[in-house]
MMTF fields as JSON, N, C-alpha, C and O atoms, coordinates in Angstrom:
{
  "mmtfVersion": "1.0.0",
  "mmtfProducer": "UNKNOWN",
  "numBonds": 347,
  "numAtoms": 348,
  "numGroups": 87,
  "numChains": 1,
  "numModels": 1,
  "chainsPerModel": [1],
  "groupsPerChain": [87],
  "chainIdList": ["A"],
  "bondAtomList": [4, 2, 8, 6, 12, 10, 16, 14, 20, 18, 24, 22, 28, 26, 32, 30, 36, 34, 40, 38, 44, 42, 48, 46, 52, 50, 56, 54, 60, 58, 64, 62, 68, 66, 72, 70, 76, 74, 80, 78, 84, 82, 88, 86, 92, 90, 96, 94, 100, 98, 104, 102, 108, 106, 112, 110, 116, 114, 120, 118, 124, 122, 128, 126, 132, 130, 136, 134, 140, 138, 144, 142, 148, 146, 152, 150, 156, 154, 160, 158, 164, 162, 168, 166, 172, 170, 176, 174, 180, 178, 184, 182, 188, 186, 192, 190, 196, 194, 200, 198, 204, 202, 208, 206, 212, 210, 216, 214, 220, 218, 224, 222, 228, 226, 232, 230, 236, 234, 240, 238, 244, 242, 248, 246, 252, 250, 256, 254, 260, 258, 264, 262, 268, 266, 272, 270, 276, 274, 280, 278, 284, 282, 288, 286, 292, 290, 296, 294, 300, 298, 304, 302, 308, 306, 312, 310, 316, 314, 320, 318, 324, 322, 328, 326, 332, 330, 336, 334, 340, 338, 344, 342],
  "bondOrderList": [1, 1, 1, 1, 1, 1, 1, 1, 1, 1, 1, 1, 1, 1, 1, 1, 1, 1, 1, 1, 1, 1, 1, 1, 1, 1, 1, 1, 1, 1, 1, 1, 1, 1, 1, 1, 1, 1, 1, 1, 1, 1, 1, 1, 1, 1, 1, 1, 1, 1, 1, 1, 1, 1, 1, 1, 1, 1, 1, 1, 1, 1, 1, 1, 1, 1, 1, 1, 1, 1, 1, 1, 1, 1, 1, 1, 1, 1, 1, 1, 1, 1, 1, 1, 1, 1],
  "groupList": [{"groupName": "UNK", "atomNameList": ["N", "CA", "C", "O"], "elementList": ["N", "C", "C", "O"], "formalChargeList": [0, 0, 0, 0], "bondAtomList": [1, 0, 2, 1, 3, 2], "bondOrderList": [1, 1, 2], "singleLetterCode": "X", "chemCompType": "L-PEPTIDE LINKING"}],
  "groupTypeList": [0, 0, 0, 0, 0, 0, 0, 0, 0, 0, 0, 0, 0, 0, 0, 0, 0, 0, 0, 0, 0, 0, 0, 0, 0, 0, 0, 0, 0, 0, 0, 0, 0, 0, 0, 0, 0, 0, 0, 0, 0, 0, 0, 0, 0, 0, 0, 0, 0, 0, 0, 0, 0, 0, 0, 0, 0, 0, 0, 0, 0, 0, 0, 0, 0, 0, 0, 0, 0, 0, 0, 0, 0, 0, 0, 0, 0, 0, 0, 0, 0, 0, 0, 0, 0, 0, 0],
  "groupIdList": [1, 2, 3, 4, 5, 6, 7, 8, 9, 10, 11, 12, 13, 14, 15, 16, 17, 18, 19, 20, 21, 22, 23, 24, 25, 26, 27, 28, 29, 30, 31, 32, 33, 34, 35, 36, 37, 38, 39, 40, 41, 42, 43, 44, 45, 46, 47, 48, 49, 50, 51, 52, 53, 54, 55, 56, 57, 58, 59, 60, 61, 62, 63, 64, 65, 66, 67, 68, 69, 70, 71, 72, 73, 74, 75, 76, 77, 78, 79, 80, 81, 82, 83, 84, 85, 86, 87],
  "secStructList": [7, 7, 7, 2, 2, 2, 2, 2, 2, 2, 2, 2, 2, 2, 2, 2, 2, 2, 6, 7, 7, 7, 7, 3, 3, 3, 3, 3, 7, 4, 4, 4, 2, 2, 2, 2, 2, 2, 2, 2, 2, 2, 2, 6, 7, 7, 7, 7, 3, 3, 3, 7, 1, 6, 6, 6, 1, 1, 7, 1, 1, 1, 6, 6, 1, 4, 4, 4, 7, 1, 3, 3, 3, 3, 3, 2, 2, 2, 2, 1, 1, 2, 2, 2, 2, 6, 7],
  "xCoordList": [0.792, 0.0, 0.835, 0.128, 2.05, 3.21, 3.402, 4.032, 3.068, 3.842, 5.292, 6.001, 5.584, 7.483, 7.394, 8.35, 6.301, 6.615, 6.464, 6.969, 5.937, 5.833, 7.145, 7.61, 7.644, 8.961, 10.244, 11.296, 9.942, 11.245, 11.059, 12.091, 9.91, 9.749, 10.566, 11.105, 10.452, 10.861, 12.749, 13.499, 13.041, 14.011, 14.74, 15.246, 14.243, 14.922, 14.653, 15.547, 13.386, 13.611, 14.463, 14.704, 14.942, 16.181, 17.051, 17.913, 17.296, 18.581, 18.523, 19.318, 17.745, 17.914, 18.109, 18.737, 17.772, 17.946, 19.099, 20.074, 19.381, 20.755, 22.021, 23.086, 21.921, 22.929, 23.144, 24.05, 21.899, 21.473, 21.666, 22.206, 21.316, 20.908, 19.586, 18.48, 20.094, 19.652, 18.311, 17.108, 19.762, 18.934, 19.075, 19.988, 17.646, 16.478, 16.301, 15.419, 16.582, 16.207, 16.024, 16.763, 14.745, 13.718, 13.424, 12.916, 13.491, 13.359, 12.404, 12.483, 10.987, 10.079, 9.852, 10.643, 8.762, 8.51, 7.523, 7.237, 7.318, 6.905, 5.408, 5.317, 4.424, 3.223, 2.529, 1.403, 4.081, 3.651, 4.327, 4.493, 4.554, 5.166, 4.548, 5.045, 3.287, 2.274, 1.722, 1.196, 1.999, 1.433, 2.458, 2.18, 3.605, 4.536, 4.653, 4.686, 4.717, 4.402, 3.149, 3.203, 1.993, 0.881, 0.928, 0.631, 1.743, 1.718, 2.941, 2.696, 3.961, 5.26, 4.303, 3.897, 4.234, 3.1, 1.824, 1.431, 1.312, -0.268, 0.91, 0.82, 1.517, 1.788, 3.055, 3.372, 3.907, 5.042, 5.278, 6.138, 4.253, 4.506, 5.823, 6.418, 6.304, 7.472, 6.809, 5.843, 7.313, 7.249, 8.317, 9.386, 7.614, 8.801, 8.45, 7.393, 9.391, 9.569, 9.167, 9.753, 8.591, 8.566, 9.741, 9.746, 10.511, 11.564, 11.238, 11.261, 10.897, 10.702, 11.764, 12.877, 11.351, 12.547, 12.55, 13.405, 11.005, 10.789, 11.431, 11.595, 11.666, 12.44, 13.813, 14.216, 14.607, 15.718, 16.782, 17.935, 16.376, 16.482, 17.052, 16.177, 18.032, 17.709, 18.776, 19.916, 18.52, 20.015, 20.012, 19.039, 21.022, 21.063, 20.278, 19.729, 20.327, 19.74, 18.496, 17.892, 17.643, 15.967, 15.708, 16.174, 14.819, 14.0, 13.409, 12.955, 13.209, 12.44, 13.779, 13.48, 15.191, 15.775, 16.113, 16.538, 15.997, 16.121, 17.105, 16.74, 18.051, 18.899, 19.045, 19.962, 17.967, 17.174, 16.234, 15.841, 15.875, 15.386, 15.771, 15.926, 15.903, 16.089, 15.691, 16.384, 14.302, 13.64, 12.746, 11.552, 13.355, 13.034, 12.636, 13.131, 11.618, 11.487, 11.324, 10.548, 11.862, 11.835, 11.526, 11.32, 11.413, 11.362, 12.179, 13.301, 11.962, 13.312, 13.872, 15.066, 12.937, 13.164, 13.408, 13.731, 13.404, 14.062, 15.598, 16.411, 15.69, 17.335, 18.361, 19.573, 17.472, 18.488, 18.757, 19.809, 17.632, 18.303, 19.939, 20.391, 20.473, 22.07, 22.221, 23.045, 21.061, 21.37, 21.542, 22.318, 20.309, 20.256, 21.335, 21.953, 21.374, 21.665, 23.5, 23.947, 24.13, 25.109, 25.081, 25.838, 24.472, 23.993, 23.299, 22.87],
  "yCoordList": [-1.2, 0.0, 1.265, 2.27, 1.49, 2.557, 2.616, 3.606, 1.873, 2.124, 1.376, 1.524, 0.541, 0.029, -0.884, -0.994, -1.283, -2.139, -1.085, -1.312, -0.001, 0.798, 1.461, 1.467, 2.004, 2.576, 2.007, 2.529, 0.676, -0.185, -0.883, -1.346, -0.863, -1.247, 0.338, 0.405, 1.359, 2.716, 2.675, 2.82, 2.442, 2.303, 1.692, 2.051, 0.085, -0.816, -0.686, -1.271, 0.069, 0.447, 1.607, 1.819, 2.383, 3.459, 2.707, 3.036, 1.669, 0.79, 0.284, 0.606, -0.403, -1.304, -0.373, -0.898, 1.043, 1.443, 2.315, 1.914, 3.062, 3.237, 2.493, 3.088, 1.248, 0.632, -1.068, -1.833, -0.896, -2.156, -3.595, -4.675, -3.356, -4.47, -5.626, -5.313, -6.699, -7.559, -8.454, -8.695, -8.785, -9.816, -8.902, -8.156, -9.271, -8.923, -9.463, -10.198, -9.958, -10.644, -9.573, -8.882, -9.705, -8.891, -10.0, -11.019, -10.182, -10.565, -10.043, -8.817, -10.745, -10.253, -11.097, -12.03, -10.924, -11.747, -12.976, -12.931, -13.449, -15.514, -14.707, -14.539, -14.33, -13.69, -12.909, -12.967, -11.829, -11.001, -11.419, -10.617, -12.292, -13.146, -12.712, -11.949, -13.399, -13.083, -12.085, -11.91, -11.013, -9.843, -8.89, -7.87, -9.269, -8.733, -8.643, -7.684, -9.966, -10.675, -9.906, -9.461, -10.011, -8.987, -8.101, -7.815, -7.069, -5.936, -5.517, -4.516, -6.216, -5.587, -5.776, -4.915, -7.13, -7.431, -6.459, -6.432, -5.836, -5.194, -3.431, -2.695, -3.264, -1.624, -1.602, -0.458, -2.63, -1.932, -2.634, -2.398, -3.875, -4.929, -5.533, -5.536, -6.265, -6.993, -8.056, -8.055, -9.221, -10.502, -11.129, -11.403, -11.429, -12.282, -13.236, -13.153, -14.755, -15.985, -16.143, -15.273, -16.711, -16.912, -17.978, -19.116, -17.561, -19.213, -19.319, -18.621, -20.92, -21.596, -22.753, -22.716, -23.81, -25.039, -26.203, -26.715, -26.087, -26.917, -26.221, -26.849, -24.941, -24.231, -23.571, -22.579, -24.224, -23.945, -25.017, -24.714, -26.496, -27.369, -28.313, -28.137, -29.261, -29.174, -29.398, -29.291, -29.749, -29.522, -28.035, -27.419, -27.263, -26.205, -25.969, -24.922, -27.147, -27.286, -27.432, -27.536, -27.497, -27.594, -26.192, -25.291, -26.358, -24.696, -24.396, -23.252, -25.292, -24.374, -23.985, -23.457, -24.317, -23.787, -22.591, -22.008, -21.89, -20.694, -19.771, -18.628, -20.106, -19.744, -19.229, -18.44, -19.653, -19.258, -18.282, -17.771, -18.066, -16.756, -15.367, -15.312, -14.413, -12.676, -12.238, -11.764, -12.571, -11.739, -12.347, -12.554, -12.629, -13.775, -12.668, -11.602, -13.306, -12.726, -13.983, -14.836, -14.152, -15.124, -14.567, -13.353, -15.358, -15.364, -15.022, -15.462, -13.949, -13.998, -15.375, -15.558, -16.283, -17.231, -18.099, -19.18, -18.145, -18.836, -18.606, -19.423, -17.312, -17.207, -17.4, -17.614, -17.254, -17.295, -18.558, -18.847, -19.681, -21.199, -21.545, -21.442, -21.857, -21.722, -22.728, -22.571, -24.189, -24.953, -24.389, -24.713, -23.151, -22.562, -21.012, -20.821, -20.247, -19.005, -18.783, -17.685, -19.9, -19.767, -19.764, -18.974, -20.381, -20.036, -18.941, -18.684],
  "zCoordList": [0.0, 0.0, 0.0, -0.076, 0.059, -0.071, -1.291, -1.661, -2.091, -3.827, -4.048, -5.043, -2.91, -2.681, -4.485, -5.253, -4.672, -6.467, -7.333, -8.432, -7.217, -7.806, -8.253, -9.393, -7.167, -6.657, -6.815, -7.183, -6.424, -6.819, -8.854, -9.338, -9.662, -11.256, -11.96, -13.065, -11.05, -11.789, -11.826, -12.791, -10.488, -10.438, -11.917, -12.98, -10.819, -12.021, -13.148, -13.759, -14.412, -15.733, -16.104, -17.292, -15.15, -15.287, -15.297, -16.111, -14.684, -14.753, -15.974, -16.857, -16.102, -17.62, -18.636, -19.556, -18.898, -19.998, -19.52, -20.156, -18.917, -18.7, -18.459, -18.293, -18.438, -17.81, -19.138, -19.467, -19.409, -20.721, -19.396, -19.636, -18.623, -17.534, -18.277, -18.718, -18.206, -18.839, -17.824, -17.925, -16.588, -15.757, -14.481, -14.126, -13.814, -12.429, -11.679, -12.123, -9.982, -9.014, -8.006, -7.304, -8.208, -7.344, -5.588, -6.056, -4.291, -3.055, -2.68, -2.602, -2.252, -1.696, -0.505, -0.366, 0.536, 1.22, 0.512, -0.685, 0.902, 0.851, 0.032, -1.185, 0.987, 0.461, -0.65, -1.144, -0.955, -1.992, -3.432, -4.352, -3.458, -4.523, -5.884, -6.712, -5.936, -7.011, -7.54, -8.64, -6.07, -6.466, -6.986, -7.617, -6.696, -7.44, -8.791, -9.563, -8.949, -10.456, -11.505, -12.651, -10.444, -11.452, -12.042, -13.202, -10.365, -10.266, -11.694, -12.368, -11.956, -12.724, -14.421, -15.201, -14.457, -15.744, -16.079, -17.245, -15.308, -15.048, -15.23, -16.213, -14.473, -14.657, -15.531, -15.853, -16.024, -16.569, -17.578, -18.426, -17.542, -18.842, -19.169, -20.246, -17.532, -17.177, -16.908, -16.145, -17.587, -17.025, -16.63, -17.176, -14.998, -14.012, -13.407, -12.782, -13.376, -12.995, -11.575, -10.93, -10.984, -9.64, -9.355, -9.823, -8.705, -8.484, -6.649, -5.635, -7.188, -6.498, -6.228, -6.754, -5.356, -5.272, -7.106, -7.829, -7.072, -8.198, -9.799, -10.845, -9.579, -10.999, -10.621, -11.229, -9.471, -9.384, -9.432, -9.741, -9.08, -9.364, -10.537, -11.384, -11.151, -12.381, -13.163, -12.711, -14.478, -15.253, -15.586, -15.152, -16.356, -16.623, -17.921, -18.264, -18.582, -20.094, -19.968, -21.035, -18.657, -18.982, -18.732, -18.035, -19.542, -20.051, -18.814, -18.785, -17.388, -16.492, -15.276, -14.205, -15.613, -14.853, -14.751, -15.749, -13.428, -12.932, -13.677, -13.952, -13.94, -14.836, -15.881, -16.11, -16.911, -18.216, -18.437, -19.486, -17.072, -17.317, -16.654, -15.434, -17.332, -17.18, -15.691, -14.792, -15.748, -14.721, -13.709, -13.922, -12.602, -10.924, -9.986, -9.619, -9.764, -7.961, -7.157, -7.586, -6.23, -4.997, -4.024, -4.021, -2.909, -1.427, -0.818, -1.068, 0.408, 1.222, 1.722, 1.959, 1.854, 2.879, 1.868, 2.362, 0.357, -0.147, -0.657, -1.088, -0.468, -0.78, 0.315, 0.289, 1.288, 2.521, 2.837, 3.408, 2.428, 2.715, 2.272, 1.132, 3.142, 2.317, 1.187, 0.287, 1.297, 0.097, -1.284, -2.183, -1.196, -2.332, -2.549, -3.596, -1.615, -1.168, -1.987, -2.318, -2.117, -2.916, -4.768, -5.333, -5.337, -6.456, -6.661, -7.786]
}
């Protein structure tokens, strides 16, 4: 209700076009995951990956690994797991 996706999609499209920034890992909490996701698709016409355990997983060569795509938002509580938190 502050505008923080709002605030933080402005940012990061000054970045990308000033900087030609390719790839995006956006950290939200566990909850606002989706709405993140809407919200970037719905106001700025960004589409972003939810990574989860099941699309981080993986060979590098399958099309749903995390890796393959540009633009992720995760979980805090999924980056901080250290299994994952080093990749």
């Amino acid at each position: 209700g502050l505008g923080k996706t709002i605030e933080a999609a402005l940012i990061m499209k000054e970045l990308i076009f000033r900087n030609f920034y390719k790839r995006v890992l956006i950290i939200a909490p566990s909850p606002l995951l989706v709405q993140w996701k809407q919200e970037l698709k719905n106001k700025f016409n960004e589409d972003f990956t939810i990574l989860k355990r099941r699309n981080f997983l993986g060979n590098a060569e399958d099309e749903k690994n995390w890796q393959n795509f540009d633009h992720v938002i995760t979980s805090v509580d999924f980056i901080k797991n250290p299994r994952y938190a080093e990749q």
